[in-house]
N, C-alpha and C positions, 0 to 999 in steps of 0.2 A: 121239697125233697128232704127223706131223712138222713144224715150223713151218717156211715158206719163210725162204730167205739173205735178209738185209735188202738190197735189190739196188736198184738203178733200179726204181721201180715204172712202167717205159712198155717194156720188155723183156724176154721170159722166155727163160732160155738154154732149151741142151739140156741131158737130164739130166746129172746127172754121173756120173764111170767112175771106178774106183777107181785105175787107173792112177796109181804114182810114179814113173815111172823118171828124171825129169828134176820134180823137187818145185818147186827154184829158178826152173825156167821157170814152173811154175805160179803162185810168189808173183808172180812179177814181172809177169805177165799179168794176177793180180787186181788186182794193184795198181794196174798201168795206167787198168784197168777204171772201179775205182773213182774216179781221179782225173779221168779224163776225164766219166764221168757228171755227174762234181761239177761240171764246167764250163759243164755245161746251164744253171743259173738267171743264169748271169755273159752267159753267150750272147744270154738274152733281155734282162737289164738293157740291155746293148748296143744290142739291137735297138730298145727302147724307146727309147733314147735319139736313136736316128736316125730315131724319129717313126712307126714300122713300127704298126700297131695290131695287136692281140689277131688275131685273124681272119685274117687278112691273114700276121703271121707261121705261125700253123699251120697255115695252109695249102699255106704254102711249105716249112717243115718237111717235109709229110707228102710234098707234091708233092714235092720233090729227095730222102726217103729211101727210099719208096716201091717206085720201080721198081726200087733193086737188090737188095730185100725179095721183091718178085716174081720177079726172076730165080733170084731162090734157089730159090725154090720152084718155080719151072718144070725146072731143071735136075735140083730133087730128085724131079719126078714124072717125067722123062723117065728118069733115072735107074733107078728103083726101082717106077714104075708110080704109077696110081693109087690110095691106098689102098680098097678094098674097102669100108670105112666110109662113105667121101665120098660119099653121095647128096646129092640137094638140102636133104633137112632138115638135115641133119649142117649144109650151108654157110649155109643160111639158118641156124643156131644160132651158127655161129664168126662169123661178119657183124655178130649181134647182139651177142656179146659181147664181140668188137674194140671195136664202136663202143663201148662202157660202158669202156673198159679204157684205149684209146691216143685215144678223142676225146674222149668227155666227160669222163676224168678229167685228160687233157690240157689241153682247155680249162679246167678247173676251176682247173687250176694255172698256166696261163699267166696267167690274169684275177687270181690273188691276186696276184702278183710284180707286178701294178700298184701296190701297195698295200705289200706287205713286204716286206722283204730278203730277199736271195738265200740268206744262211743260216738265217733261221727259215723259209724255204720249204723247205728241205732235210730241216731240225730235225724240220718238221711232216709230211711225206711218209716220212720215215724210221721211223716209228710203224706206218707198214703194216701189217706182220705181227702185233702183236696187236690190231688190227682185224679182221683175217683168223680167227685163232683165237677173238676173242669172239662174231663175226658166223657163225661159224659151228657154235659153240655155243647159239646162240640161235635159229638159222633152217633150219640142214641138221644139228642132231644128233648132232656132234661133239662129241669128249670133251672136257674142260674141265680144270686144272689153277687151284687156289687163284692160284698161284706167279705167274700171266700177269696175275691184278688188280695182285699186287703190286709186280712188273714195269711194269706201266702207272702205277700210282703216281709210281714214281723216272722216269720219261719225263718225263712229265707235269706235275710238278712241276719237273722243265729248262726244260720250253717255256714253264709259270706266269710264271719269272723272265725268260725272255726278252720274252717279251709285254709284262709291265712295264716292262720297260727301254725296248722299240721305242715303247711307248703314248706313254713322255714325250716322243719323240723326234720319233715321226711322227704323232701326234694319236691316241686312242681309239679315233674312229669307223672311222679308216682301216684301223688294226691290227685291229683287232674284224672289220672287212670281208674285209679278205685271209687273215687267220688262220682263219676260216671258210671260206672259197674254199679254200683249201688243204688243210682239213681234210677237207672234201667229195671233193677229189680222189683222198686216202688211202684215203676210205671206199670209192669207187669203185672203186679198184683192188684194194681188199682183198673186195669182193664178183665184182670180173671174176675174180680168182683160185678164187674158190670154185666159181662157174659153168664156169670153163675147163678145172677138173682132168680132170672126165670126158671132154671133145674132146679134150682133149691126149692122156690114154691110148689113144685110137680110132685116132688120124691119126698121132701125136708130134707133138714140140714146136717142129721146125724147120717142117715146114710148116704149121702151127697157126698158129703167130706171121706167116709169111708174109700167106697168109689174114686173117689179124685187122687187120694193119698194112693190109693191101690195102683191106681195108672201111671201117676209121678214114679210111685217107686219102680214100676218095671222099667220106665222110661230109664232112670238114674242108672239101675243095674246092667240094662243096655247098655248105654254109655259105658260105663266101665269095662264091663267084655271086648267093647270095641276099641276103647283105645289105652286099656292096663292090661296087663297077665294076671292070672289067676294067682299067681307065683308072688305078686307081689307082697299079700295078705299072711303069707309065713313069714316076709321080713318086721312086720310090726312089733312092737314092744307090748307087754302085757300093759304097760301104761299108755299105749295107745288106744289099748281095746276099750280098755275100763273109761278112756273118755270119748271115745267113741259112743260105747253104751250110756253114759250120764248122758251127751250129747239127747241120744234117741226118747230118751227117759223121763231123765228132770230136764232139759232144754225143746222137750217136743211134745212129747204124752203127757205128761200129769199136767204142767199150764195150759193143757188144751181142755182136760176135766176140771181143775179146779175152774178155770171160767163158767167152764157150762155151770158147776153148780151155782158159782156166783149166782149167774146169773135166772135163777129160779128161786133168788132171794131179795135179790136187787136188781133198778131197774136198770135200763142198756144207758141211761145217761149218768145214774153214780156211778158204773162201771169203767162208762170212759173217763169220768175226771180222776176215779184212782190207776185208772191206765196211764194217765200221765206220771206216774211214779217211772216206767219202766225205762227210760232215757237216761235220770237219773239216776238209779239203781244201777246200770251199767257202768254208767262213770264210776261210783264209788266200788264196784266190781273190778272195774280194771283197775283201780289203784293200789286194793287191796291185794289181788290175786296175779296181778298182771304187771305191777309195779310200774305202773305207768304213771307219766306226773301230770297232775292236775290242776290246770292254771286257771287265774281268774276271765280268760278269755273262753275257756273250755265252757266253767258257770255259766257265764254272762251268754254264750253261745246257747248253752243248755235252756236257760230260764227263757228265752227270745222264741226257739222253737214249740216248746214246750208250751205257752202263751198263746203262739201263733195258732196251733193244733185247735189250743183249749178253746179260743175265742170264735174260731170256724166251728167247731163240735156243739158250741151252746147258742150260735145264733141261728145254725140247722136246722139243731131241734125246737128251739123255742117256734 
């Protein structure tokens, strides 16, 4: 089995082409990629900060990145046709599994970031992938490798040390809460992956994702009809908005492009090793913009996960 690049889990590129001729562009692309992903959780501290609630920003999220999600995908059917595949079932099943994928793993991880920082959120969503591999050794039949326990070990045993560290910081019950939240969201995404593989092959992945993000986003904006007033959205701060919109922007659309082109430069396994940047990038993200302090147990937690990830990612593939 090939394990996914440890990537944003709210994103799936296109696949990737083996294409070198310009390799440099490709790192420099990942890299973007990654850096910018990372700035997702510093987006929502922000937001938080300016009083925005759970709801209310993901639905803003979804509503400001949404439509140029859709035009993608309008252009790409206008383009190339509709695929053949696409009946209603086919749509009623990517609907389903958007929502499981970019809303409720979304929500899952916007509600922990109530609760923990912005790089043990990262720490804890960056596990994905062997979720993805045990989940689906255990429920769709997939082959299994000793290597992915022990792999999850050395992760696992990073996020141990951080959790302890936040627990003294931010109280137990809080960290216990959020680190839960977030781990749910993992799980989420690492089951949307399993469910997705097959529509992705039918339709591909650019308009798949289109699709999915399109379904997420109605789902999120429900949500907020249902349980915010309309009314709320005039109480916001113009500094609200504007990170709201970065949120949708630089935290959601462009890391989701700069991958793709990565990755029609470089191949999905350089991809994932400069993916491993993104954990780290957040950390030095919240210290800078979030002024949060950064101890040698945050590191030492950081480099253990980030190890873990790498070491299951390259004995996958090999």
């Amino acid at each position: 089995m090939t394990a996914p690049p440890p990537v944003d889990p709210e994103t799936v590129p296109a696949a990737a082409s083996r294409r070198t001729a310009t390799p440099w562009a490709g790192y420099g692309l990942a890299m973007a990629g990654a850096v910018l992903f990372a700035s997702k959780g510093v987006f929502i501290k922000f937001a938080y900060a300016e009083g925005v609630d759970t709801e209310t920003l993901l639905a803003l999220r979804m509503a400001l990145s949404v439509p140029i999600y859709a035009a993608i995908g309008a252009a790409a059917v206008a383009r190339a046709g509709r695929p053949a595949a696409l009946d209603g079932r086919t749509l009623l099943a990517i609907g389903a599994v958007g929502a499981l994928g970019y809303w409720f793993a979304s929500y899952m991880d916007f509600l922990g970031l109530v609760y923990v920082s912005a790089p043990f959120e990262r720490l804890i969503l960056f596990t994905y992938p062997l979720f993805t591999v045990l989940l689906g050794a255990a429920f769709f039949r997939q082959p299994f490798r000793a290597s992915a326990l022990a792999a999850a070990g050395v992760s696992y045993l990073g996020l141990a040390l951080v959790f302890v560290k936040d627990a003294d910081v931010a109280g137990l019950e809080a960290t216990r809460t959020g680190a839960l939240l977030v781990l749910a969201s993992a799980l989420a995404f690492a089951l949307y992956q399993l469910f997705a593989k097959g529509l992705i092959g039918r339709i591909g992945p650019k308009l798949f994702t289109c699709l999915a993000m399109s379904a997420a986003g109605a789902v999120a904006i429900a949500q907020f009809l249902v349980v915010r007033d309309l009314s709320i959205l005039a109480c916001l701060t113009p500094r609200a908005w504007a990170i709201c919109a970065l949120l949708a922007t630089v935290g959601t659309v462009a890391p989701s492009f700069l991958l793709s082109a990565a990755l029609h430069r470089i191949s999905a396994q350089a991809n994932a090793a400069i993916g491993t940047v993104s954990p780290i990038a957040t950390l030095a993200l919240a210290a800078v913009l979030l002024d949060e302090r950064v101890t040698p147990v945050d590191v030492a937690g950081a480099l253990l996960v980030v190890a873990g990830v790498g070491w299951f990612t390259l004995s996958e593939r090999r």
